[in-house]
N, C-alpha and C positions, 0 to 999 in steps of 0.2 A: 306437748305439741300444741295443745288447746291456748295453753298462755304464751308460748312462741307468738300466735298468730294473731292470738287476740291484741300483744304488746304494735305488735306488726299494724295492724290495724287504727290501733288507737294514735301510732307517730303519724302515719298517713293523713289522720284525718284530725289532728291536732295542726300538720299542714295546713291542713285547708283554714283551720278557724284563722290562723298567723294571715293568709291571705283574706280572709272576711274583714280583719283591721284596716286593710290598706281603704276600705272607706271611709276612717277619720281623718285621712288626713287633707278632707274639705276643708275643716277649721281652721287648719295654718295655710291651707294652699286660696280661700275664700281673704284672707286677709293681707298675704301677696299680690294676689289681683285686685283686691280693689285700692291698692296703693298705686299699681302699676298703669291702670287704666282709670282711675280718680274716679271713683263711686262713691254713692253715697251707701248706707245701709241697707236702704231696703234694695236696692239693685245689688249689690256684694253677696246679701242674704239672699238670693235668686241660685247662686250655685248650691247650697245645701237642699235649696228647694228642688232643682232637680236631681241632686243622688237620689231623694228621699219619695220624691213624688211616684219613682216607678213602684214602690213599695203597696201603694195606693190600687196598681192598675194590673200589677205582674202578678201576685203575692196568691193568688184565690186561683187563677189560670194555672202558675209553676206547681200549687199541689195536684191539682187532675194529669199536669205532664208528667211529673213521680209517679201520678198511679201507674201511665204507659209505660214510660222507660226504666223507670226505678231508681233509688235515691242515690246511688254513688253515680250514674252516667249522668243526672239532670246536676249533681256536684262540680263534674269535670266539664261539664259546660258552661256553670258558670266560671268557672277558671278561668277558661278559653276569653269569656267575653270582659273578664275582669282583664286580663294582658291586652288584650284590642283599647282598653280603655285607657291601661297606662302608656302605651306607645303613640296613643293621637297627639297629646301635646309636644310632643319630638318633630311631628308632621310640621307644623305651624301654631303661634305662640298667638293667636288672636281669642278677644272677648267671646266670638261665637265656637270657636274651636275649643275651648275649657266648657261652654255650654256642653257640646258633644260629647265630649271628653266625660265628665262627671254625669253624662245622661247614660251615658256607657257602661262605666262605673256602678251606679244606682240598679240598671239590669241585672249585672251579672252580682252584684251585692243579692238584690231579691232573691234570683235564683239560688244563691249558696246558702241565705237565711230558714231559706224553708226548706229545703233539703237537708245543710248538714243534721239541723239537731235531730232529726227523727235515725237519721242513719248511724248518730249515735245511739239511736235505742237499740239497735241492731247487734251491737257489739256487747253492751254492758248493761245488768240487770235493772230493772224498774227500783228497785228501791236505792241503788246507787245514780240513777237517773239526775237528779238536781247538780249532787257534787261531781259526777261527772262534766256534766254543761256547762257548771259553776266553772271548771277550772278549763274549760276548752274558752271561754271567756277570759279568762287569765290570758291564756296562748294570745289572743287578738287585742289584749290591750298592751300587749309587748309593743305590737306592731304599732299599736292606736300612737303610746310612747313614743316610739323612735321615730315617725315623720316628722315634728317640729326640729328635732333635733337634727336628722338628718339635712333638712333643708335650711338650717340656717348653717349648718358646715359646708352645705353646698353652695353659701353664699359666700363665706370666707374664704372658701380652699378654687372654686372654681368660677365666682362672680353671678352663677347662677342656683336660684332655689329648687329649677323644675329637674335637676340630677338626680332627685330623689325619685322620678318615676321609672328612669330604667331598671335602679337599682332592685326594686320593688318587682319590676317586671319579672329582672332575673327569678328571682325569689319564688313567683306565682310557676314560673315554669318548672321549677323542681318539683312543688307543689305536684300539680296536676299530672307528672310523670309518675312521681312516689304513686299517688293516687289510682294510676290508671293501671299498676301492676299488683294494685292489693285488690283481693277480692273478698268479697263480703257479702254472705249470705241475708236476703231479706225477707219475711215474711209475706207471701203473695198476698196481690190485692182483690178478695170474693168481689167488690162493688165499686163500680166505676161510676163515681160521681159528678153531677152537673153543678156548674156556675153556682145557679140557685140552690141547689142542697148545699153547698157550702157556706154564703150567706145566709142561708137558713138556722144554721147553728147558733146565730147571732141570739137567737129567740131564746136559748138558753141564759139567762139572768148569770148565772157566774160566766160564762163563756164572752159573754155580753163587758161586765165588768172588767175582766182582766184585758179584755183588745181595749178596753179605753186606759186599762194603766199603762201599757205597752206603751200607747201614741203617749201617754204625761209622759212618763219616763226618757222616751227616748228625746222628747222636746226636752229635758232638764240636760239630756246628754250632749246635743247637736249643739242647743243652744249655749251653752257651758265652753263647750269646744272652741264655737266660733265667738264667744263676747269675752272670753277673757282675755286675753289681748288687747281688745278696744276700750277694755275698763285700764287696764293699766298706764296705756298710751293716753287716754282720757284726765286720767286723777296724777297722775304722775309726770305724763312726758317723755315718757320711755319711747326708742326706736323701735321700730317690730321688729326686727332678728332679734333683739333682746324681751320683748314683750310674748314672743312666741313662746318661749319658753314657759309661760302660765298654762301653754295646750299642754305640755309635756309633763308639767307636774300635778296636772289634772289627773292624766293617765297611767302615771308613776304608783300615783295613789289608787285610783280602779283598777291596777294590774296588783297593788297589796290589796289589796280588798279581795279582789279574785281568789288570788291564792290561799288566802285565810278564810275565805268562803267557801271554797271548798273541803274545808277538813271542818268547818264548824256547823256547813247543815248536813254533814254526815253525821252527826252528834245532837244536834239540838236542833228545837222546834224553828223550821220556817216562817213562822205567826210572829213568834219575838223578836226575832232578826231582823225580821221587815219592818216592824216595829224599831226599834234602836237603830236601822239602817234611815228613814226616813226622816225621825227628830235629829239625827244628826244633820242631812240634806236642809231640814229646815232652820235649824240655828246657822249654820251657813249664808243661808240666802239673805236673812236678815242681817247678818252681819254682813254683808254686801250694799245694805240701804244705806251705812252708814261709814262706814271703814272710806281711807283714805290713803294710809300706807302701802308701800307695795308687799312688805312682810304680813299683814294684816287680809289683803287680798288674795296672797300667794295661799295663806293657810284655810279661809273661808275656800278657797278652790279645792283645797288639798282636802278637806272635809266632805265636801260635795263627791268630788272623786270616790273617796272609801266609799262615801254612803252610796253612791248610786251604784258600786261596781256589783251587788248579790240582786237587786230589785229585779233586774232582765230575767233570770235563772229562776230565781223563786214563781216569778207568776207563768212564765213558759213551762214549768214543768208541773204545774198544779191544774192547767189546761189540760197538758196531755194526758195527766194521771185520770183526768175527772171523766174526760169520754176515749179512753184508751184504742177503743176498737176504730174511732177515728183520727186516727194520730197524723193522716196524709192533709187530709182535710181542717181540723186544729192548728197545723202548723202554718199554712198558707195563711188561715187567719188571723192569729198571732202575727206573723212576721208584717200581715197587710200595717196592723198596728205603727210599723217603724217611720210611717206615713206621718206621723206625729213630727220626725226629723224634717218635714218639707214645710208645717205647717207654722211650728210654733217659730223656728229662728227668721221664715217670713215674718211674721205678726210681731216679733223681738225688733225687727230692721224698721216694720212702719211705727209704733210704738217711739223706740229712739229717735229717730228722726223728726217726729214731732213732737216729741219731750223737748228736743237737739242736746241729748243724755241718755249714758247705755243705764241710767237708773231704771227707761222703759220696759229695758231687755229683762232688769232684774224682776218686774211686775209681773211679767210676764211668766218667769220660774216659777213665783211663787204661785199662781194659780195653777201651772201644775202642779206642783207639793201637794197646793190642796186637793187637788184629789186623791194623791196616796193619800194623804192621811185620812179621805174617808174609806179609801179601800182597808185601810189596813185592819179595822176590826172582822171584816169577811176571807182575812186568807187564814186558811185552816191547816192545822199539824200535818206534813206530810203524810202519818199513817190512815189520814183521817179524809183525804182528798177525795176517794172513791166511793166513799161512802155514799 
């Protein structure tokens, strides 16, 4: 009965990561619009900037509301706001209304980031913790995958891209129904922590360290999303319903990476992986300084993809392992990290634009990179995390 409920539990909330996806698809829907309404970069780059920004402002608040309410009802409400999100641009199809729309999006993103992974603790042991995440990561780069895809068939079959938000909608409702009939026991919270206790954690040197890998990370990821496209159209010529498809096989690959991440850090050292996951990410990007073909581009992306898909799982769950007893409070900070998604494919858009070359966007990666790559000598063996 115990694995009946547990299996019951895990499709539930496997749901929800499938709905945590539907915020990549900024990157193809951010390159729609600025075709549609003639932007330039750093204005196109303004819509990831607000998914990402709420991450910044919501992320430290949404863990003190999980201590109230508890992490599957603060789950089901970001569902709720994640569908409000997909339905605005069905309302009216304007530049401020996609503002709204994706500021929407970004809330109810926050709130489902810092809630689900803990409520995956809830379910499945601490030392299955990583590859569990790992592969609920897999679940949401399905989703991450099928938005370009979706919406350049919704350009073919119905003359329109934005069909791909009902569809999606549909999907988040099942979601949050699955959701609201499984129950899931959580561990009560003895201390109800303030704002500043929670930024306080900061002062912890590894705690410290992994929210800044979080924000590289998720800038390799936002920004990867949204510029391959514009590299391709850039070096090549390619239309964007056909240039979209670089989002797709970005995510193709961080959806294999997922799944193979998960059966490999249930086996082997996290420290290595992260290692061998980031030298990959960085021959990548350099092969991006220079490369010109689209097969050439397509596989530097397709590289990037594998590597970056285990990096999110490895430092999120080496956070929570390290101060366990604050896992409400950790998670909020962490996910504030995704903050990194509003910062860096800004700073990619003013960069390009004044290069007038997405080589900027590529400058811009790599100083992410480099930071993993100074992180990666301080993440430690998972048995070795608590220590």
């Amino acid at each position: 009965m115990n694995n009946k409920n547990t299996l019951t539990q895990l499709i539930s909330v496997m749901l929800a990561f499938f709905t945590m996806g539907f915020v990549d698809l900024v990157g193809i829907a951010t390159n729609y619009i600025k075709s549609d309404f003639a932007l330039n970069d750093t204005m196109a780059n303004l819509m990831p900037s607000m998914v990402f920004l709420w991450f910044l402002i919501f992320s430290v608040p949404t863990g003190m509301l999980m201590n109230r309410i508890g992490r599957r009802k603060t789950v089901l409400l970001s569902i709720v706001v994640t569908i409000m999100a997909l339905l605005v641009p069905l309302l009216h199809y304007s530049f401020a209304m996609m503002l709204i729309a994706f500021s929407l999006l970004g809330i109810g993103n926050t709130l489902m980031q810092v809630s689900l992974n803990p409520l995956v603790s809830n379910i499945v042991s601490g030392d299955r913790l990583a590859s569990t995440l790992t592969f609920g990561q897999f679940v949401k780069a399905i989703a991450s995958f099928l938005a370009p895809i979706l919406a350049a068939w919704a350009v073919i079959r119905f003359g329109d891209w934005k069909m791909l938000f009902p569809i999606f909608a549909v999907i988040a409702l099942i979601a949050v129904i699955a959701l609201n009939f499984t129950k899931v026991k959580e561990m009560p919270v003895e201390h109800q922590s303030t704002f500043g206790e929670c930024l306080a954690l900061l002062k912890d040197s590894s705690i410290l360290m992994l929210f800044l890998g979080i924000m590289m990370h998720v800038g390799i990821d936002v920004g990867v999303n949204t510029t391959a496209p514009k590299l391709l159209i850039e070096r090549t010529g390619m239309a964007l319903a056909q240039a979209g498809y670089a989002t797709s096989i970005y995510f193709l690959f961080r959806t294999v990476g997922s799944l193979s991440g998960a059966f490999i850090l249930a086996k082997y050292s996290s420290k290595t992986f992260f290692l061998v996951s980031i030298t990959m990410i960085g021959l990548a990007i350099l092969g991006l300084f220079f490369v010109q073909g689209a097969i050439a581009i397509y596989f530097c992306i397709a590289l990037i993809g594998f590597g970056n898909s285990n990096i999110f799982s490895i430092m999120f769950s080496q956070a929570l392992l390290h101060l366990p007893s604050r896992n409400n409070e950790i998670s909020g900070l962490m996910i504030m990290g995704l903050a990194g998604g509003a910062i860096f494919p800004l700073l990619m858009g003013i960069v390009s634009d004044a290069l007038k070359s997405q080589i900027g966007a590529v400058i811009v990666l790599m100083l992410c990179l480099s930071y993993l790559a100074f992180l990666s000598p301080r993440i430690k063996d998972s048995n070795k995390v608590a220590e």
